[in-house]
PASEBA-1860 file (N, C-alpha, C; in nm, 3 decimals):
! residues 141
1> XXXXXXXX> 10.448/8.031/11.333/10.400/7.950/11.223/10.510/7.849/11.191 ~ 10.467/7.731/11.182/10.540/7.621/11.135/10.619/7.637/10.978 ~ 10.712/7.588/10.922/10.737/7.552/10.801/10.612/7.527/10.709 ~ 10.539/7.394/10.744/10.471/7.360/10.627/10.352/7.433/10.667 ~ 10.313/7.570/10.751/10.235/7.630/10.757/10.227/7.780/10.676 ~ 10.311/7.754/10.597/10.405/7.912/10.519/10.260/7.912/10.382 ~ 10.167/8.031/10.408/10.091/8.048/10.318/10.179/8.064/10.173 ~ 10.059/7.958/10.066/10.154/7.959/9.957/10.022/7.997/9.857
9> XXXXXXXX> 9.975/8.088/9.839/9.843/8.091/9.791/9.882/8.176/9.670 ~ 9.951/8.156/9.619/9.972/8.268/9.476/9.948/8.368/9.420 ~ 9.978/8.470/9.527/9.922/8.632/9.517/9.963/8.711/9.431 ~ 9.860/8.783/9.353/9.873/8.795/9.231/10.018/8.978/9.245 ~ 10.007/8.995/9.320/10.048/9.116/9.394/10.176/9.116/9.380 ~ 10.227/8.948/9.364/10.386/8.921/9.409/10.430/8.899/9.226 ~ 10.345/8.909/9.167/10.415/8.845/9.010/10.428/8.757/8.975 ~ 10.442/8.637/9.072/10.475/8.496/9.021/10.644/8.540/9.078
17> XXXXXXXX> 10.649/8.600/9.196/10.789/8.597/9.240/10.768/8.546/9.351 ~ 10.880/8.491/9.465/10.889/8.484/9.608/10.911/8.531/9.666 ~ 10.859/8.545/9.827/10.941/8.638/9.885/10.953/8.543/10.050 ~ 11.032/8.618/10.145/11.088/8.505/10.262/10.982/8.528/10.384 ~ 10.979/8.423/10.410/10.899/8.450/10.548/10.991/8.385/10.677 ~ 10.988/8.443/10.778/11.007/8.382/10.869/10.900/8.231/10.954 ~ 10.983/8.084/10.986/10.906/8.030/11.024/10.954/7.933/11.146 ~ 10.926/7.870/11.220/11.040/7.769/11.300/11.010/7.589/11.198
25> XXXXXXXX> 11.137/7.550/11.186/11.184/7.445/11.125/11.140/7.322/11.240 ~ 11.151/7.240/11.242/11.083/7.043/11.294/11.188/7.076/11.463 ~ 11.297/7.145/11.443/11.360/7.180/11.557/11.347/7.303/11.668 ~ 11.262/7.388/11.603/11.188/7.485/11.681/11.229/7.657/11.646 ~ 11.340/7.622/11.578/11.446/7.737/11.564/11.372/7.784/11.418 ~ 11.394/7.932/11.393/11.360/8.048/11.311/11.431/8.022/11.211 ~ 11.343/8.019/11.089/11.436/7.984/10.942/11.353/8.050/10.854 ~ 11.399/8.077/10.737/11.374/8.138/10.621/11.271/8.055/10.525
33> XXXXXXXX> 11.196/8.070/10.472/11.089/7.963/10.410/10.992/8.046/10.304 ~ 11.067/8.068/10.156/10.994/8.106/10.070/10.817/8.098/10.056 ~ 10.765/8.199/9.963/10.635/8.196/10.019/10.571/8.289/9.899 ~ 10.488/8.190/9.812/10.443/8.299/9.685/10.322/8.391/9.732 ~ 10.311/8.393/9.846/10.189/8.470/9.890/10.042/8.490/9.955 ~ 9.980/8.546/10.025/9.891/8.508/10.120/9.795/8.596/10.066 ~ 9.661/8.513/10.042/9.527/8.599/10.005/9.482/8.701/10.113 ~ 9.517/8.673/10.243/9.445/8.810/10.309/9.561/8.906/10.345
41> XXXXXXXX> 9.686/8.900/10.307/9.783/8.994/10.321/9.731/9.097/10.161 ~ 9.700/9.035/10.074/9.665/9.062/9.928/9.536/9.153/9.935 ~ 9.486/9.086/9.992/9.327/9.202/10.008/9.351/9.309/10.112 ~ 9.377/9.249/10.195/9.470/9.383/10.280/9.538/9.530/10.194 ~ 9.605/9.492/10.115/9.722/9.562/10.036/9.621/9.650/9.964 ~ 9.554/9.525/9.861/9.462/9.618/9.795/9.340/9.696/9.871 ~ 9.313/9.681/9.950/9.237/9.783/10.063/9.295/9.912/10.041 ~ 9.431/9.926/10.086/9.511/10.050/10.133/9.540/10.086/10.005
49> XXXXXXXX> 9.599/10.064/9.923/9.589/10.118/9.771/9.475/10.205/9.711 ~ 9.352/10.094/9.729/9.283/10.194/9.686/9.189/10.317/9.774 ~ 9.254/10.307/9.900/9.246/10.415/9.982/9.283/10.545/9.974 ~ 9.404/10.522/9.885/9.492/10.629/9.852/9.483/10.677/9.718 ~ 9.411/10.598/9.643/9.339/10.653/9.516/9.246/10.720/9.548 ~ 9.154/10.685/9.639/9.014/10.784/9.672/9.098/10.939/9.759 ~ 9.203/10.905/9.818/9.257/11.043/9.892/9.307/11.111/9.767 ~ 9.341/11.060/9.670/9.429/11.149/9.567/9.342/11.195/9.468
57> XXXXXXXX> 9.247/11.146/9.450/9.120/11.185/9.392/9.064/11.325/9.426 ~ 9.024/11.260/9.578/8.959/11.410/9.656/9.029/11.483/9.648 ~ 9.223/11.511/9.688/9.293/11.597/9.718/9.315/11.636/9.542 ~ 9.303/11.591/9.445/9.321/11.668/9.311/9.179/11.734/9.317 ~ 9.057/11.652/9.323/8.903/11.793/9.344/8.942/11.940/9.397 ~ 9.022/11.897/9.535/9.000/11.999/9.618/9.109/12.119/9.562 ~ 9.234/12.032/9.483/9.311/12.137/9.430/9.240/12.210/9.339 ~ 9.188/12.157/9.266/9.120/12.249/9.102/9.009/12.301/9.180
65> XXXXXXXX> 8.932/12.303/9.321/8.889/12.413/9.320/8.942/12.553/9.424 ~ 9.056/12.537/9.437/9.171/12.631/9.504/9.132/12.599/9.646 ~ 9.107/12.501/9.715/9.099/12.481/9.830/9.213/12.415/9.903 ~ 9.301/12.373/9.846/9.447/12.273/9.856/9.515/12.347/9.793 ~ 9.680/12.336/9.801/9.807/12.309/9.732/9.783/12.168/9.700 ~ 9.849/12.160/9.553/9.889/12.053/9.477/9.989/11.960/9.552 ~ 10.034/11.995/9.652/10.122/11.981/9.742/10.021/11.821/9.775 ~ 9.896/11.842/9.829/9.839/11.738/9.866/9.855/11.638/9.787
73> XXXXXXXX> 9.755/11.700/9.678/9.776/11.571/9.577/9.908/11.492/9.548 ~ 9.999/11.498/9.552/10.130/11.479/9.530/10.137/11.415/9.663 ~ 10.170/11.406/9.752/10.180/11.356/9.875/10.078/11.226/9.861 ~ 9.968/11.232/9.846/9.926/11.106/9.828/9.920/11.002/9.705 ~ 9.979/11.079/9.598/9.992/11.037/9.503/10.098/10.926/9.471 ~ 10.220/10.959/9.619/10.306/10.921/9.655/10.292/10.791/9.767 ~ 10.199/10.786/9.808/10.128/10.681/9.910/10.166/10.769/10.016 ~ 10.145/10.851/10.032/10.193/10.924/10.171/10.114/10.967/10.253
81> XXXXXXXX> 10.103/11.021/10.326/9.993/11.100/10.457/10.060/11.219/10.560 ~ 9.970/11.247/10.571/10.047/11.410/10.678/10.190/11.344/10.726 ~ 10.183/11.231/10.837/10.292/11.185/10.921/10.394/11.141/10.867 ~ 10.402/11.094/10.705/10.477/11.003/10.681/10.611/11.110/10.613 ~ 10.498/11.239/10.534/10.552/11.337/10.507/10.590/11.389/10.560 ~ 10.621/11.461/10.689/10.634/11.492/10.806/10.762/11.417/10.850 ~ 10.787/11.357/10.866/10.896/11.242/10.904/11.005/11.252/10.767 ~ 10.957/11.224/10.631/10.999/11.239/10.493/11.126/11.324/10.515
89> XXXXXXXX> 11.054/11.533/10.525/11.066/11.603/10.566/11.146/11.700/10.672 ~ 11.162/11.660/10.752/11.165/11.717/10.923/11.089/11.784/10.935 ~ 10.998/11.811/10.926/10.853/11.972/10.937/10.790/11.860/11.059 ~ 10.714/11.977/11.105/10.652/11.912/11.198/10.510/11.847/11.114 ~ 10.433/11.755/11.191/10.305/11.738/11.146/10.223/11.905/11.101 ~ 10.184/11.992/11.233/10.114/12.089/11.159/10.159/12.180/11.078 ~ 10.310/12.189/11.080/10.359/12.281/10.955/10.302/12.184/10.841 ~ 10.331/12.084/10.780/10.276/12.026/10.653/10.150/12.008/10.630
97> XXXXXXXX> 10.069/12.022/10.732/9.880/12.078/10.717/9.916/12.218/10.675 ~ 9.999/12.267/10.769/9.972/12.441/10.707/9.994/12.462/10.557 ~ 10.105/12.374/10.509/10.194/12.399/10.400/10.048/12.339/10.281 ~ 9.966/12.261/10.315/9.878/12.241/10.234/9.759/12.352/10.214 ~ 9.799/12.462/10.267/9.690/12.546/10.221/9.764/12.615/10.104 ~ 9.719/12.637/9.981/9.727/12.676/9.879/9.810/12.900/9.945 ~ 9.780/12.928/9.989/9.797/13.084/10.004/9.956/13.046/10.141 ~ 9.935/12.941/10.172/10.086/12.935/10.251/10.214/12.884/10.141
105> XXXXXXXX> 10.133/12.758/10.033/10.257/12.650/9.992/10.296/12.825/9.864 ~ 10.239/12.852/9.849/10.298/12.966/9.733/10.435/13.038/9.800 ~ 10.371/13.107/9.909/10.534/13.156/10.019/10.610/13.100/10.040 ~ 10.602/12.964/10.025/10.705/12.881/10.076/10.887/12.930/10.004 ~ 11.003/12.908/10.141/11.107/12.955/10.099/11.158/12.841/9.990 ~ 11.264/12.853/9.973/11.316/12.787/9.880/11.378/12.648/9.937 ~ 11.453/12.679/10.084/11.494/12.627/10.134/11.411/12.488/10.181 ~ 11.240/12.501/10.205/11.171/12.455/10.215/11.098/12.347/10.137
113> XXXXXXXX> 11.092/12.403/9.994/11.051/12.371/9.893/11.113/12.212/9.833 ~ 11.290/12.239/9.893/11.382/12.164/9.845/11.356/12.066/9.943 ~ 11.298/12.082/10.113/11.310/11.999/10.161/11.191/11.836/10.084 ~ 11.095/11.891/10.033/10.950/11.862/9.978/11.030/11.832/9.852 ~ 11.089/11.886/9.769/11.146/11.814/9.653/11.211/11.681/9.665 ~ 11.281/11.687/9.748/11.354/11.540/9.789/11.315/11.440/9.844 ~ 11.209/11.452/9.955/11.120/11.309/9.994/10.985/11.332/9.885 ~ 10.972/11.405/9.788/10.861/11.323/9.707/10.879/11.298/9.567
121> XXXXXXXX> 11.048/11.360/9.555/11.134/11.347/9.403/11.075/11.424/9.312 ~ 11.036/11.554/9.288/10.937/11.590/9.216/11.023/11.745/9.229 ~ 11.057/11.789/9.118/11.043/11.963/9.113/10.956/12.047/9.132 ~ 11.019/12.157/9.204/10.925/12.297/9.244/10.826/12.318/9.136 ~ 10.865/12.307/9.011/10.707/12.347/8.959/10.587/12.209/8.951 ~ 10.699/12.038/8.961/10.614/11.957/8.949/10.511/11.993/9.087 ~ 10.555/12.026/9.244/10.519/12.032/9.338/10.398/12.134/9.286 ~ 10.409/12.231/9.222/10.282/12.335/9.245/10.193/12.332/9.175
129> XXXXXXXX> 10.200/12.238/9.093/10.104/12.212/8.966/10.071/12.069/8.965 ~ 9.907/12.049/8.902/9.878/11.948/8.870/9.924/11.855/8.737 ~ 9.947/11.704/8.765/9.946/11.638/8.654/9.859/11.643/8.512 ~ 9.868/11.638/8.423/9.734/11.631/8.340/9.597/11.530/8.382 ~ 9.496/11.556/8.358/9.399/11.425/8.480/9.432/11.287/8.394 ~ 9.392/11.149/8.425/9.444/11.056/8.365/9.306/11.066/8.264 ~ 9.332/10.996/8.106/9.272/10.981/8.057/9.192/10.839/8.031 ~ 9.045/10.844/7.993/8.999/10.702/8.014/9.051/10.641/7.883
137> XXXXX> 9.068/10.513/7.968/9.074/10.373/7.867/8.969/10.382/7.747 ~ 9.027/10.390/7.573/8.919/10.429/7.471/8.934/10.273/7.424 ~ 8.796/10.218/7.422/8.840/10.089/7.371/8.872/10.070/7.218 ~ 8.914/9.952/7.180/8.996/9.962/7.041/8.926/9.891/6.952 ~ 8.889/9.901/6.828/8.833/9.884/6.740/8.875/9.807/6.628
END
């Protein structure tokens, strides 16, 4: 992409801040070229966002009806996914499926627990328990 090809479309995503893009300058060479933002990087974003609201949704259902560890919910609550947690972690991918069954994440050692405390910042009891659910917007009078 050229310089004066640097989408400048004012994405609401960015704040009214900038951020750098890479572009080649009138001489061909790679330069830095501020950029308030691109509408389909923006819808993009918000795609995956609220992807992870509908996963954190389901994975809080599935906790309150003892079919999950809270473990899930939390993990996506976090924008996360099996792999990312996994990586987070050092566990393998199917240890952290296993660790989401509610009758495994309870056994879990301590040693373990701590690893899961630190890539999702959250204490052993925040990990095993749910948040309060969010409450709706009461309009104001």
């Amino acid at each position: 992409m050229k310089e004066n090809e640097v989408p400048q479309d004012q994405a609401p995503g960015l704040g009214g801040e900038r951020k750098a893009l890479y572009a080649r300058d009138a001489s061909g060479r790679y330069t830095t070229v501020a950029s308030s933002g691109w509408d389909a990087e923006e819808i993009v974003l918000q795609q995956a966002l609220d992807e992870y609201s509908r996963a954190c949704a389901a994975a809080r259902a599935r906790v309150e009806r003892g079919e999950s560890a809270a473990l899930e919910y939390h993990m996506y609550s976090r924008r996360m996914d099996v792999t990312l947690l996994a990586q987070s972690t050092g566990f393998f991918k199917w240890q952290v499926r296993r660790h989401l069954r509610p009758q495994v994440f309870s056994k879990l050692s301590v040693r373990k627990l701590q690893r899961y405390e630190q890539a999702l910042q959250l204490s052993a009891t925040e990990l095993a328990s749910l948040p309060p659910p969010p409450t709706p917007d009461l309009p104001q009078s």
